[in-house]
C-alpha positions as CSV (number, residue, x, y, z in Angstrom):
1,X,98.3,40.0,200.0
2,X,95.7,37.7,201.4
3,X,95.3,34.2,200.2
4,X,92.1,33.6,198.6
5,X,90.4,30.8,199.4
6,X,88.9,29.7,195.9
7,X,89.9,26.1,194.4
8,X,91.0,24.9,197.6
9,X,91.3,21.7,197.8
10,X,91.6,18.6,200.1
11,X,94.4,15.6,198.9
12,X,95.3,12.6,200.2
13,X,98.7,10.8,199.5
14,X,97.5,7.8,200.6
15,X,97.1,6.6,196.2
16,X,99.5,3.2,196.0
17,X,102.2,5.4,194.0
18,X,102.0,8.1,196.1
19,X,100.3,10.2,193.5
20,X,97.7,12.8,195.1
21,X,94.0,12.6,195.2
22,X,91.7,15.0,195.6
23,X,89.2,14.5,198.3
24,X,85.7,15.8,197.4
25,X,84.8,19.2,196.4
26,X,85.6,21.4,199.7
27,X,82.9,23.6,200.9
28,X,85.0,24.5,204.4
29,X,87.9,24.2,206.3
30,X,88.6,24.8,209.9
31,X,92.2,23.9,212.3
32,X,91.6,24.1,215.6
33,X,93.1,23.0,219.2
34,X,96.6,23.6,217.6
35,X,98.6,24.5,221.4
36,X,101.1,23.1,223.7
37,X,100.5,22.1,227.0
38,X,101.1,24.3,229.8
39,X,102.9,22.9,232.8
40,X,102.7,25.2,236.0
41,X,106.1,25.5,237.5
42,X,104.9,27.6,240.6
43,X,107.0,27.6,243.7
44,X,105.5,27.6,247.2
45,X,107.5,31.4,247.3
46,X,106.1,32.8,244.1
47,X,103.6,35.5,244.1
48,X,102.3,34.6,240.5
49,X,101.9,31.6,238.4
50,X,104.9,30.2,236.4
51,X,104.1,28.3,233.5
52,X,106.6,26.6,231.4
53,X,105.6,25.0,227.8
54,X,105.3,21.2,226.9
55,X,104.5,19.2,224.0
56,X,103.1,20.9,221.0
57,X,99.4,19.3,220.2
58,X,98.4,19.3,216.2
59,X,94.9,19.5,217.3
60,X,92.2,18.5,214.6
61,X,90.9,19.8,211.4
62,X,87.7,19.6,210.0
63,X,86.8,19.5,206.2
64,X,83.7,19.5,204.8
65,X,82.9,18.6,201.0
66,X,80.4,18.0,198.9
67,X,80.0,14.5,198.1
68,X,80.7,13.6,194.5
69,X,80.2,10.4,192.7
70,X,84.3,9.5,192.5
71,X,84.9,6.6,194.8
72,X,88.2,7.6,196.7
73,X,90.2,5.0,199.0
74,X,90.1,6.9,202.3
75,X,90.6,4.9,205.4
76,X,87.7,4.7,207.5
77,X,87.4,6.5,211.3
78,X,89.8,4.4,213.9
79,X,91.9,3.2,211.3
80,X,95.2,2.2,213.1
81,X,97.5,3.9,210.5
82,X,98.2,7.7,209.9
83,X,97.2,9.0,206.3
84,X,99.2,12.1,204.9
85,X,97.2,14.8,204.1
86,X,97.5,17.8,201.6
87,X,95.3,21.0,201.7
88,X,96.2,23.2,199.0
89,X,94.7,27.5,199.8
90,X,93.1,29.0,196.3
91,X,94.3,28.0,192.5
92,X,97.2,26.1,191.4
93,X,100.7,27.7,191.9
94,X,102.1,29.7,188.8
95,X,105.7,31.3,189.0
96,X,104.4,34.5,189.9
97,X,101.4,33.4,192.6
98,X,102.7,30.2,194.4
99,X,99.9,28.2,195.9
100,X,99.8,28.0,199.9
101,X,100.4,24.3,200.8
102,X,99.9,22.5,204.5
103,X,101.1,18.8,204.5
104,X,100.4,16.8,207.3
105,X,99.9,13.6,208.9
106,X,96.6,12.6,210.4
107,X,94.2,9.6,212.0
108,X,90.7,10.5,210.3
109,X,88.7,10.0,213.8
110,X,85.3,11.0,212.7
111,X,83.3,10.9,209.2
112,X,79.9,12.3,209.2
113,X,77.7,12.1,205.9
114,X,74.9,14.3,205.2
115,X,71.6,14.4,202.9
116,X,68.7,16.1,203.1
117,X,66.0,17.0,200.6
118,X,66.7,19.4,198.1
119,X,70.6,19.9,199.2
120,X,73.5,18.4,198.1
121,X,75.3,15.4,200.1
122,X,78.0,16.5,201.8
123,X,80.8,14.6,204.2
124,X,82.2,16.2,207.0
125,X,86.1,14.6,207.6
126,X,87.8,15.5,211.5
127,X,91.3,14.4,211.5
128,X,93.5,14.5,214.7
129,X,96.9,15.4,213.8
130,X,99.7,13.3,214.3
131,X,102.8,15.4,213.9
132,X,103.4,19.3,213.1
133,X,101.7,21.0,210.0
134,X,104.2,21.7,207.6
135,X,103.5,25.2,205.4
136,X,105.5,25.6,202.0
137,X,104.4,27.1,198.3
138,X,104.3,25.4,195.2
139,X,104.0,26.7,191.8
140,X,102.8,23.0,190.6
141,X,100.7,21.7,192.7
């Protein structure tokens, strides 16, 4: 069954007791550059290309929200430390329907803010993984 992506939501683990936060409302998500490196291997006597793989890359992910009047204690772009991240796919986990989870570590290198008349303000957050994605479910989160 596909995941639906309603009441997905952006946290941060950053909170001083470890507690998560959520992040804005989200409005979209999108992973991308997520690869390895590929490391040609060709000999002088091959007729084709040999590749062999190197280090995974995390790529980036960019979330857009909508900008809402809670103040949250996000580090700003180029801050020197990691912040663990939490994006949780559609509503919370019940028994039955466990929510989607991907927990990660990431630098937040860019944060854009937008306004405009007659639209909301939104913030647009691009984080460059540090680290592999991890997937689980949770029926409380």
């Amino acid at each position: 069954m596909a995941i639906s992506s309603y009441n997905t939501q952006f946290l941060t683990t950053s909170a001083p007791r470890g507690e998560l936060l959520l992040i804005g409302e989200v409005t979209a998500i999108s992973f991308s550059g997520i690869g390895a490196a590929e490391i040609d291997v060709t000999q002088l006597s091959d007729t084709t290309k040999k590749y062999v793989l190197g280090t995974a890359d995390g790529g980036t992910i960019e979330v857009s929200c909508n900008t809402t009047n809670a103040v949250i204690a996000l580090p700003t772009s180029g801050n020197a430390s990691p912040t663990s991240f939490v994006i949780r796919f559609g509503p919370q986990g019940t028994v039955s329907t466990p929510s989607v989870l991907a927990t990660f570590t990431a630098y937040i290198s860019n944060t854009s803010v937008e306004a405009s008349v007659d639209q909301q303000v939104t913030t647009t957050y691009t984080l460059r993984l540090t680290g592999a994605i991890t997937m689980s479910t949770s029926t409380t989160v």
